[in-house]
C-alpha positions as CSV (number, residue, x, y, z in Angstrom):
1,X,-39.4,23.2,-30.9
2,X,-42.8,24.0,-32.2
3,X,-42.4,21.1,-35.2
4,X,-41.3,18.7,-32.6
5,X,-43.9,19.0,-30.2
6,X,-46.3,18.9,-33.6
7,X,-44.5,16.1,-34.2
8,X,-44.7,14.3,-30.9
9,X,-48.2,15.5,-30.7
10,X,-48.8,13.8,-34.1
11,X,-47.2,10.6,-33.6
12,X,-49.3,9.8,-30.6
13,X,-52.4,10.0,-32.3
14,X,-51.1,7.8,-34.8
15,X,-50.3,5.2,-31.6
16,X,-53.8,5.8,-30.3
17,X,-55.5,5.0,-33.9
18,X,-52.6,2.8,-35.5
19,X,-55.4,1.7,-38.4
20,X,-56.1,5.6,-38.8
21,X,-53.7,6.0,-42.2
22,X,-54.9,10.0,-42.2
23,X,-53.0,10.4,-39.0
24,X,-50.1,8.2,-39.9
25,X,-49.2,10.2,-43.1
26,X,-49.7,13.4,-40.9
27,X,-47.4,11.9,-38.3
28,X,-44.9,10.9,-41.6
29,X,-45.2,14.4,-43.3
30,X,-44.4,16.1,-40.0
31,X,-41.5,13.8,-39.4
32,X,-39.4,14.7,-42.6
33,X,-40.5,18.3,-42.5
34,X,-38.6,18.0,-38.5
35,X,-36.1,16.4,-40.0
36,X,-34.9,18.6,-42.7
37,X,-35.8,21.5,-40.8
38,X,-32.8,20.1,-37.6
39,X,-30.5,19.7,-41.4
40,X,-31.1,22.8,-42.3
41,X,-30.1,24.6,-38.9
42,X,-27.0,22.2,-38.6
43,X,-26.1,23.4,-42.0
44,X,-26.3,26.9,-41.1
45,X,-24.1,26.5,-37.8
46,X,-21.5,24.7,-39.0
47,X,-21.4,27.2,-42.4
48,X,-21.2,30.2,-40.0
49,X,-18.5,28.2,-37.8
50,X,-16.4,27.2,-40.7
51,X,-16.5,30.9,-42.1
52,X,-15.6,32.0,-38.5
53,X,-12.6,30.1,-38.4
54,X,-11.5,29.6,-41.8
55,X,-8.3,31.4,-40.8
56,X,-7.6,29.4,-37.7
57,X,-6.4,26.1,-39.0
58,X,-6.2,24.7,-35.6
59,X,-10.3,25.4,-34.9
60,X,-10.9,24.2,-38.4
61,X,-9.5,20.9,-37.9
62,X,-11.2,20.6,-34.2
63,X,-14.3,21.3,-35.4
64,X,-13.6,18.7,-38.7
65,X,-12.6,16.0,-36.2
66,X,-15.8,16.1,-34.0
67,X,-17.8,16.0,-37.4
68,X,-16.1,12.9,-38.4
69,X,-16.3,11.6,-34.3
70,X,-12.7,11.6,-34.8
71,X,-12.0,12.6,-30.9
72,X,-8.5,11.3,-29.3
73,X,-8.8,10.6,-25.7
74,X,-6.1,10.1,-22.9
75,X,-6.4,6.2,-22.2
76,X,-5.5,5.2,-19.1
77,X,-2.1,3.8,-18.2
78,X,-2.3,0.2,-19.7
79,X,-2.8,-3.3,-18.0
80,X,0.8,-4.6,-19.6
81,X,3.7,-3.3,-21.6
82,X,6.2,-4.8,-22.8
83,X,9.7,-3.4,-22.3
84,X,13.8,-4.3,-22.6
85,X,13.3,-7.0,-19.2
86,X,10.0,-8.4,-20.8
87,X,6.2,-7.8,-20.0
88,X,5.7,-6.0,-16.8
89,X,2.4,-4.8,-14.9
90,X,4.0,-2.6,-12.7
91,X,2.5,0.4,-13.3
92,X,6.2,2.5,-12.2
93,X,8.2,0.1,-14.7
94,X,5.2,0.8,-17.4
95,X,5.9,4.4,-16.9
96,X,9.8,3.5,-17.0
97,X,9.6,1.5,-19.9
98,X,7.3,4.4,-22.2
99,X,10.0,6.9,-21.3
100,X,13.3,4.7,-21.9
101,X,11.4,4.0,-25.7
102,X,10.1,7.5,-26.1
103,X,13.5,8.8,-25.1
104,X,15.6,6.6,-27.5
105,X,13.7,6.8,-30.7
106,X,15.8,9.5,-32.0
107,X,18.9,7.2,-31.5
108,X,17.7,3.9,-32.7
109,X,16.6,5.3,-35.5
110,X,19.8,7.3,-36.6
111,X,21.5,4.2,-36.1
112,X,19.3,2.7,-38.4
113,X,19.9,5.1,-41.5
114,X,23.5,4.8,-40.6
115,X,23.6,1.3,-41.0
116,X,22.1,1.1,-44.6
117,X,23.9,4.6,-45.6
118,X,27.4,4.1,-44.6
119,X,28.6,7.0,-46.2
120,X,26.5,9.5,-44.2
121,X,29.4,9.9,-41.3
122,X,31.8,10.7,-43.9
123,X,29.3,14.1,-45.1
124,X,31.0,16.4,-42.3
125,X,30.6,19.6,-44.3
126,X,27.4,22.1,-43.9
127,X,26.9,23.9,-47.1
128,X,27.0,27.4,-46.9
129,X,28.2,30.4,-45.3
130,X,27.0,33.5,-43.9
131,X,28.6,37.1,-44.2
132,X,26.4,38.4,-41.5
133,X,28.0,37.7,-37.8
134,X,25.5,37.4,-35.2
135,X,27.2,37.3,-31.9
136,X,24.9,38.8,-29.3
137,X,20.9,38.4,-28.8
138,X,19.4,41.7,-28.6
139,X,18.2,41.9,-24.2
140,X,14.5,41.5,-23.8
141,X,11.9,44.1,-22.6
142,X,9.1,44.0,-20.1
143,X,6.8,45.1,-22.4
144,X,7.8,42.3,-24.7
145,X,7.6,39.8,-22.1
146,X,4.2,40.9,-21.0
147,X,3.1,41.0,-25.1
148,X,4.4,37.2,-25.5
149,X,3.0,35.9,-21.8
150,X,-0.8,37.7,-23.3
151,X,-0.4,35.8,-26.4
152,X,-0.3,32.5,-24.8
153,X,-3.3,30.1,-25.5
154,X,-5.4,30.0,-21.8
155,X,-5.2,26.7,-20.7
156,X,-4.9,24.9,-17.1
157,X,-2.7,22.4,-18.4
158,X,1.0,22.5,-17.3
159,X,4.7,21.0,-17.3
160,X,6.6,18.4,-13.8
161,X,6.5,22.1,-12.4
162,X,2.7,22.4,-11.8
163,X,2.4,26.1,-13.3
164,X,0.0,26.6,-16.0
165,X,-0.8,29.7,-18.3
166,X,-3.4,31.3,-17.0
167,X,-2.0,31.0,-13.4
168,X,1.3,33.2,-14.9
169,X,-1.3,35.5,-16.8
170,X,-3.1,36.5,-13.4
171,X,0.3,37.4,-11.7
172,X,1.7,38.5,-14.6
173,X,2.2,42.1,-14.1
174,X,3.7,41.5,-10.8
175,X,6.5,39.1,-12.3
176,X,7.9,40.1,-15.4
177,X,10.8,42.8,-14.1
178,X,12.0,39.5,-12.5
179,X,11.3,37.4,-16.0
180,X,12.8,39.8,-18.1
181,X,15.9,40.3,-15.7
182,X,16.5,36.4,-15.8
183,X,15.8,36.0,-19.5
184,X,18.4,38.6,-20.3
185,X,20.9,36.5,-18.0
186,X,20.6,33.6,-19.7
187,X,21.2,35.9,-23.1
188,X,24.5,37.6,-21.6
189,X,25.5,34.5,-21.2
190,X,24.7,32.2,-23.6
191,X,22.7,29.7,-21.6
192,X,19.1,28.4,-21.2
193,X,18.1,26.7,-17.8
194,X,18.0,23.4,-17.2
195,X,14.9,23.6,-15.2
196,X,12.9,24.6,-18.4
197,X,14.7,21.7,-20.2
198,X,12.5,19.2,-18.5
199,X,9.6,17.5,-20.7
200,X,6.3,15.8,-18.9
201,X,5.3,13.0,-21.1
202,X,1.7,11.6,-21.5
203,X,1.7,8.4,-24.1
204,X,-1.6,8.7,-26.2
205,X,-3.0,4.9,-27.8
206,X,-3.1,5.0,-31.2
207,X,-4.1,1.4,-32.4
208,X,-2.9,-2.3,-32.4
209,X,-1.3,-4.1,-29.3
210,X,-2.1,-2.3,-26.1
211,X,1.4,-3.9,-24.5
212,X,4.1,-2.3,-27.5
213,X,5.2,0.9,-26.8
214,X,5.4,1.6,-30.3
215,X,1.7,2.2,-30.7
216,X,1.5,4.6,-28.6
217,X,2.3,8.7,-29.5
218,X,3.9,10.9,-27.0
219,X,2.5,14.5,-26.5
220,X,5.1,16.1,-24.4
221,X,4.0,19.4,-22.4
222,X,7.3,22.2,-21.5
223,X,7.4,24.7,-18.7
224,X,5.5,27.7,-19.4
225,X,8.7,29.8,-18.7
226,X,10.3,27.9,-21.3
227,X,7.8,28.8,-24.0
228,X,8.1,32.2,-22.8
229,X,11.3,32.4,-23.0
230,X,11.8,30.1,-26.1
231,X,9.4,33.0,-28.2
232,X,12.1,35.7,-27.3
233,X,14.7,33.4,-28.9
234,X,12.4,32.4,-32.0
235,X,11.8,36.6,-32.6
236,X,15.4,37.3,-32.7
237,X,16.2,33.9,-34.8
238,X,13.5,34.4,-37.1
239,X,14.3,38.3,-37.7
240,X,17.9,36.6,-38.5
241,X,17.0,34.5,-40.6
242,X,14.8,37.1,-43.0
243,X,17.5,39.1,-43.0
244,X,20.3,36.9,-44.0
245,X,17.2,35.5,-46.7
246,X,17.6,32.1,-45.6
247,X,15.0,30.1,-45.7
248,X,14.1,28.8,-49.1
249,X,10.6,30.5,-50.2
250,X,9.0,27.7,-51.6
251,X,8.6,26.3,-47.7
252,X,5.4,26.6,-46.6
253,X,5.6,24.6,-43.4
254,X,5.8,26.4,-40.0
255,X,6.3,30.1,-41.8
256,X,4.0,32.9,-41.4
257,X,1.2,33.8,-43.7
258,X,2.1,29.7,-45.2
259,X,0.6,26.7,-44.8
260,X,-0.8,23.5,-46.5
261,X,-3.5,25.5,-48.9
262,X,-1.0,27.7,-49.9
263,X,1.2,24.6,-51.1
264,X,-1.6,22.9,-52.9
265,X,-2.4,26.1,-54.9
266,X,1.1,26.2,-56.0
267,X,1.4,22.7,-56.7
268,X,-2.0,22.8,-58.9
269,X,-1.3,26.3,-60.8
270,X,2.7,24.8,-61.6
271,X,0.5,21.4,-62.8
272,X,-1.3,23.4,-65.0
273,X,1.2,25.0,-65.9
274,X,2.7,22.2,-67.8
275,X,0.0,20.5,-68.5
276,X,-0.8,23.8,-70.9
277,X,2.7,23.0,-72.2
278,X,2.2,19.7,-73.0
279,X,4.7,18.3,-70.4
280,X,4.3,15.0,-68.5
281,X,4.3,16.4,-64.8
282,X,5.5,13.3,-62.4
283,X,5.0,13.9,-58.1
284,X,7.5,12.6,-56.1
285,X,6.4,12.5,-52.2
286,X,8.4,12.0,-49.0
287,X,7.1,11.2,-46.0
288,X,10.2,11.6,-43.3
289,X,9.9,8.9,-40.5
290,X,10.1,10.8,-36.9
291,X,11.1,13.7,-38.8
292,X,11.4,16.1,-35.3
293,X,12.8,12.8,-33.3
294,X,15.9,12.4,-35.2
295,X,17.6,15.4,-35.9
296,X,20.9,15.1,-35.2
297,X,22.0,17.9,-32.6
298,X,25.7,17.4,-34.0
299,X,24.5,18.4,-37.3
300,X,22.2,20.9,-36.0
301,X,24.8,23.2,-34.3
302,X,26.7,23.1,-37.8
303,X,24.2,24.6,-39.3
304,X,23.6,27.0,-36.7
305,X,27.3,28.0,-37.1
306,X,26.9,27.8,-40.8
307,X,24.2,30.7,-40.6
308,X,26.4,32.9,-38.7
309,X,25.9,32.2,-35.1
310,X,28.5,32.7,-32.5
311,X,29.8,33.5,-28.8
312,X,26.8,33.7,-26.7
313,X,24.1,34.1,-29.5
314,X,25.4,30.9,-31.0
315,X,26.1,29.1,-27.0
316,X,22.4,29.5,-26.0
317,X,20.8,27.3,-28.8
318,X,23.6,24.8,-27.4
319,X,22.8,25.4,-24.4
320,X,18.9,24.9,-25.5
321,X,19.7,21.6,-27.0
322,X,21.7,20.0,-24.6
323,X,20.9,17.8,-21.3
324,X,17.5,17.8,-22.2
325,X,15.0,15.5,-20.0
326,X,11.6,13.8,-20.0
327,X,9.2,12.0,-17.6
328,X,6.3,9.9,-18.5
329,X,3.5,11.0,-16.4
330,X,0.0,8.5,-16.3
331,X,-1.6,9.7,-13.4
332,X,0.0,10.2,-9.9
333,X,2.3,7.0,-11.8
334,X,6.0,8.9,-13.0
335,X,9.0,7.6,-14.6
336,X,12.8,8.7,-13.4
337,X,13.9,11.4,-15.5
338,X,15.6,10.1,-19.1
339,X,18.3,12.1,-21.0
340,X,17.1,12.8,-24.8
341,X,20.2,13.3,-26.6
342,X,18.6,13.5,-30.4
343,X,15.6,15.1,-32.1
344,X,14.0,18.6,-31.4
345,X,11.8,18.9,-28.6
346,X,7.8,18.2,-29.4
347,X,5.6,20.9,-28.5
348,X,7.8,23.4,-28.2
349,X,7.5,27.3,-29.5
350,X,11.5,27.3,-30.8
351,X,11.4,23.6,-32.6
352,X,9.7,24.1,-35.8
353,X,11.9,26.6,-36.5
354,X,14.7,24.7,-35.8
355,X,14.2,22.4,-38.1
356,X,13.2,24.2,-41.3
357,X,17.2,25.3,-40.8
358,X,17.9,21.7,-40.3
359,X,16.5,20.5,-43.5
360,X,16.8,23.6,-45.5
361,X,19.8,23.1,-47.8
């Protein structure tokens, strides 16, 4: 504060006496040395913030997008949209029309694929079998419950039912025999709530026309009882799973301990790698269209058989997948619920994890 005030102080002697060219190159030299002096303090910040969260990926990219002013705001709900009847400026049939195109991606697109690959209906057989049987979940604990319900990210945001994380963290203590006594319920027998099944919708603007529904991405918020109770299913899947050695270890996506750095490495070092061997080395990329939105629940459950799942262990993730809702929400403005009948539910704690078996083999 000391240079700018020298500064400040400088520059309006140099207003008083603008012929005075002593005072305007000692109003110039003080500028730059302010200036690099508020560089070298950013640079210092955001070199302590970046080593702060280099293993927070999440952070990192937060802080990377309000470097590059790359900020995503909720719009509001738009003027027009166009929808199956035509162009409406109701704001309940904008609301109606979001959700009915949200809600049928998964379906349109499947049909898609199935029109130029005819023979995909005719692949009815999963690869693979499993030798271990998995035919109850192991019950849940309170002090489990209470571990996962700490864990949750603090936020005020929250699902149709109003209840948002830090208002189960206050009472949490007080409601997790209840919690744990439901959640082992639904274990015994093999079936998750419909009430946590339900999806509030808010459609983000990405770019282009204002009135498609297309250019618009959903971000869908769950129940905090469901992602409670979906992290007791992901712990006993995921122990499953490394026990049975499923997953193939060269996925890095949604694994612990993985992620995108840890792919690039091994991409480069297997580069090299042939490169010292004086081999051609060709990349072949795939980017996969709605990737969560179009997994086939069908398929999906043969897998889940496929890895050993059955009775009640196996009915639950059945259970998870089916009659699943979602309402667009813009403001006090709400759609009717809509049944989503394909695809893995965004934002959710189980999804990911659902899909790396989906795509595995």
């Amino acid at each position: 504060m000391q240079l700018i005030n020298k500064r400040n102080e400088l520059w309006y002697q140099h207003k008083r006496n603008p012929n005075d060219t002593i005072k305007k190159e000692n109003f110039i030299k003080k500028r730059k040395e302010v200036s690099a002096c508020i560089q070298n303090t950013k640079s210092e910040y955001y070199n302590k913030t970046f080593a702060e969260c280099k293993d927070q990926p999440a952070k990192m990219w937060q802080l990377i997008n309000n470097l590059s002013c790359n900020k995503t705001t909720v719009k509001s709900i738009p003027n027009q949209l166009r929808t199956q009847n035509g162009i409406t400026s109701n704001k309940k049939e904008i609301c109606e029309g979001f959700n009915k195109f949200f809600a049928s991606v998964g379906s349109v697109l499947a049909n898609e694929i199935r029109k130029q690959h005819r023979h995909i209906d005719s692949v009815k057989h999963v690869p693979g079998s499993c030798s271990y049987i998995l035919k109850t979940l192991p019950l849940a604990t309170n002090e489990e419950i209470l571990k996962i319900i700490q864990n949750l990210k603090s936020n005020t945001s929250s699902g149709l039912d109003g209840v948002n994380t830090k208002s189960i963290k206050c009472v949490a203590n007080l409601i997790v025999g209840e919690l744990t006594n439901c959640f082992n319920k639904c274990i015994r027998e093999g079936t998750f709530p419909d009430s946590l099944k339900i999806a509030k919708i808010t459609p983000i603007y990405k770019s282009g026309i204002r009135s498609e529904p297309g250019n618009y991405r959903p971000i869908s918020v769950l129940p905090v009882l469901s992602k409670i109770f979906e992290r007791v299913l992901y712990n006993r899947r995921d122990q499953h799973l490394s026990r049975i050695n499923y997953i193939y270890p060269k996925q890095y996506g949604f694994r612990p301990k993985s992620n995108t750095l840890s792919a690039t490495i091994d991409l480069i070092t297997n580069i090299k790698l042939k490169i010292d061997k004086k081999l051609i080395v060709l990349g072949l990329f795939v980017d996969l269209k709605k990737a969560f939105d179009s997994v086939s629940h069908e398929l999906l459950l043969k897998k889940l058989s496929g890895i050993g799942l059955q009775d009640s262990a196996y009915d639950i993730f059945k259970s998870y997948l089916s009659n699943r809702r979602q309402v667009v929400k813009i403001g006090e403005n709400e759609s009717n619920p809509e049944i989503v009948t394909y695809g893995i539910p965004q934002g959710s704690i189980i999804g990911p994890l659902l899909f790396l078996i989906y795509i595995n083999n």
